[in-house]
DOVEXKOL-102915 format. One line per 4 residues: their letters; for each residue x, y, z of C-alpha. Coordinates in Angstrom, 2 decimals. Example, Ala and Ser with C-alpha at 12.3 -4.5 7.8 and 13.67 -1.06 7.14 Angstrom:
as = 12.30:-4.50:7.80; 13.67:-1.06:7.14
END
This chain:
xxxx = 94.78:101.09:101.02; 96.15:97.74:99.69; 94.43:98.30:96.62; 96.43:101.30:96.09
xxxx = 98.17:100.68:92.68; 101.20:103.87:92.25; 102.70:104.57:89.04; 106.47:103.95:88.69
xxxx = 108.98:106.70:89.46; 109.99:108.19:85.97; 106.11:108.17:84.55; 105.11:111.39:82.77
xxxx = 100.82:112.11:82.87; 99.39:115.48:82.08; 96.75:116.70:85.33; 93.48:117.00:84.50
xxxx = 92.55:120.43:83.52; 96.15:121.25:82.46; 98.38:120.50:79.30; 101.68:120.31:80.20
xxxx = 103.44:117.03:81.07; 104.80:116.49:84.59; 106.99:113.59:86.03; 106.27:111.99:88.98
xxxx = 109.54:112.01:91.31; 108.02:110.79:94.89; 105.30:108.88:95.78; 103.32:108.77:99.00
xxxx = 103.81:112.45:100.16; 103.03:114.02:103.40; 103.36:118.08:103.23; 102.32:120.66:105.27
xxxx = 99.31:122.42:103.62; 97.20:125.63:105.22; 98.76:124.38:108.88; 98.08:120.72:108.54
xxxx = 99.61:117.36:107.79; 98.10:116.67:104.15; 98.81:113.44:102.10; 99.04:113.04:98.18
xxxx = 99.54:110.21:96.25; 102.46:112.01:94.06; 104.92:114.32:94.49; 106.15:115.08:90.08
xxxx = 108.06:118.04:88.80; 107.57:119.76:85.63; 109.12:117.79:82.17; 110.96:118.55:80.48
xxxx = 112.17:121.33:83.06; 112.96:118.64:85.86; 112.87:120.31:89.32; 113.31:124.01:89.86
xxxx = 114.41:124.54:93.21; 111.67:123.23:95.77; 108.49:123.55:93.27; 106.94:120.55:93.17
xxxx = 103.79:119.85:92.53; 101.42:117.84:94.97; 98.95:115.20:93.07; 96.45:112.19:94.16
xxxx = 96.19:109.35:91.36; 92.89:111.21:90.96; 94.18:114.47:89.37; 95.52:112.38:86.56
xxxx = 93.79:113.13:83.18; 96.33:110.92:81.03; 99.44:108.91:81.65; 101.75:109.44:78.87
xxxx = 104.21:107.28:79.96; 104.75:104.84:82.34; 108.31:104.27:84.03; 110.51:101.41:84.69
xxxx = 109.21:98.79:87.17; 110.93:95.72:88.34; 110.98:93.98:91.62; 112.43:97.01:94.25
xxxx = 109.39:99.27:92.83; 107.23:96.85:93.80; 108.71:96.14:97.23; 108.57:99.44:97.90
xxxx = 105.17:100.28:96.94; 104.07:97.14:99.07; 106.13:99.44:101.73; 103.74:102.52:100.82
xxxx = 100.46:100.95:101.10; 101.59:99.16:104.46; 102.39:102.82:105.83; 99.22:104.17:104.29
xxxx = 97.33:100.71:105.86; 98.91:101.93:109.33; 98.31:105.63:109.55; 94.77:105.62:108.00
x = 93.29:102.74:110.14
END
């Protein structure tokens, strides 16, 4: 998992298969899916709607068809997605 590059909070991609944009809001996301603990890489909302009450939609870097725009990064995002893939490092292995 230390390979594990995430996009910035703010970035807006379109999911494979789909056309409209979405902004990624969370990363590293555990939710509870068909009775079991299930990890994605992204948690993003619709844009331009922003988040409508609790829908948000559940994506792995994978899913991603296009990024469209990438958000701010500075020196915190990358201390905490150093944090992510240590967590990810400790629970997977």
């Amino acid at each position: 998992m230390e390979n594990t590059t995430f996009l910035p909070l703010g970035s807006i991609i379109i999911v494979k298969g789909g056309v409209k944009k979405a902004m990624i809001i969370a990363r590293g996301v555990g939710t509870e899916k068909e009775g079991a603990m299930t990890y994605f890489d992204y948690g993003a909302c619709l844009y331009p709607e922003g988040l409508v009450g609790d829908e948000m939609l559940f994506i792995n870097h994978s899913d991603i068809a296009k990024v469209v725009f990438e958000g701010y990064s500075d020196e915190d995002n990358e201390l905490m997605t150093a944090n992510i893939r240590e967590w990810l490092g400790r629970v997977s292995g």
